[in-house]
Structure formats: structure tokens, C-alpha cells
N, C-alpha and C positions, 0 to 999 in steps of 0.2 A: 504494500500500500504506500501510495506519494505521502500521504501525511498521517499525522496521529485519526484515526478516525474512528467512530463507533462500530463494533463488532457486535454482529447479532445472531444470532442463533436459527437458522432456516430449515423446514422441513419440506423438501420440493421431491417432485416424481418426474424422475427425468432419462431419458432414453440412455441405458447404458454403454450404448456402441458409440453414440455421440460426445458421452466422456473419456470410452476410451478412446476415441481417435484423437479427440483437441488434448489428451493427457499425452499420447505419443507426439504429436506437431509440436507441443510447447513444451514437451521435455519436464513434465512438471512430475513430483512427485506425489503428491495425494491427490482427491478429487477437491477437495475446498481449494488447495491453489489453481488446478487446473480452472476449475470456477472463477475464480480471483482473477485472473491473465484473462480470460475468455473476456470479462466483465470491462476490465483496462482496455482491452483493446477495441471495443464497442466504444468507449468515451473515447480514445485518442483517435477514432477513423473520423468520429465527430469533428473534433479539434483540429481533426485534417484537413476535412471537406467545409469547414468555415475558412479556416486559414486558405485555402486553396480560393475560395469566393471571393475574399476581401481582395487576393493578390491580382486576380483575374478584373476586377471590375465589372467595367460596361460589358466585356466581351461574353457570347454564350455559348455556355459549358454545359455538360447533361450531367446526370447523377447518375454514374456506374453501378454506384452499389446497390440504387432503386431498384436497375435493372437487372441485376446478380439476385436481389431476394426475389423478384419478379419467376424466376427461371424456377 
């Protein structure tokens, strides 16, 4: 985690094959980090794709990743 932050306690139902594979990509050792990284990486594609809008301006760009969940 970037900063001190609140930890909480989650009880989710979640497709086991989907953890295992983002636990093998991310090289992570338990499922709460594989979680953890999965979650980071959602915020920073954000932080991306603002960053990426501000730099571009006036010019028109499409959203990749709209179309990536789209598929």
C-alpha cells in the first residue's frame, strides 16, 4: 500500500482461476496481495488515462480499455 491506510476485513466469492492466474502475472505470494496489486493497478490505469487526457488536450483519443472490457 502507497500510504498508511485502513485495512479491513473482506469476505468476497471470487472465481478461483482468476486469482490464480493474476497470483502467477504478479508474482505475488498470497491471495490478499494478489488482491492488493490487482486493486493498485485499477487506480494507476486510472491515473494513467487522466494523465494521458490532460497531456493530449484538444486532440481525440479513444479509451482502449473501454474497449478491452467491451470484448
Amino acid at each position: 500500500m502507497a500510504k498508511a491506510e485502513k485495512v479491513v476485513r473482506k469476505n468476497m466469492r471470487l472465481r478461483q482461476d482468476l486469482i490464480d492466474q493474476a497470483k502467477d502475472i504478479l508474482g505475488t505470494k498470497t491471495e490478499t496481495e494478489t488482491v492488493e496489486q490487482a486493486l493498485e493497478l485499477v487506480a494507476f490505469r486510472k491515473e494513467v488515462s487522466e494523465g494521458i487526457r490532460r497531456i493530449a488536450g484538444s486532440h481525440s483519443m479513444r479509451d482502449i480499455f473501454a474497449e478491452e472490457a467491451e470484448v
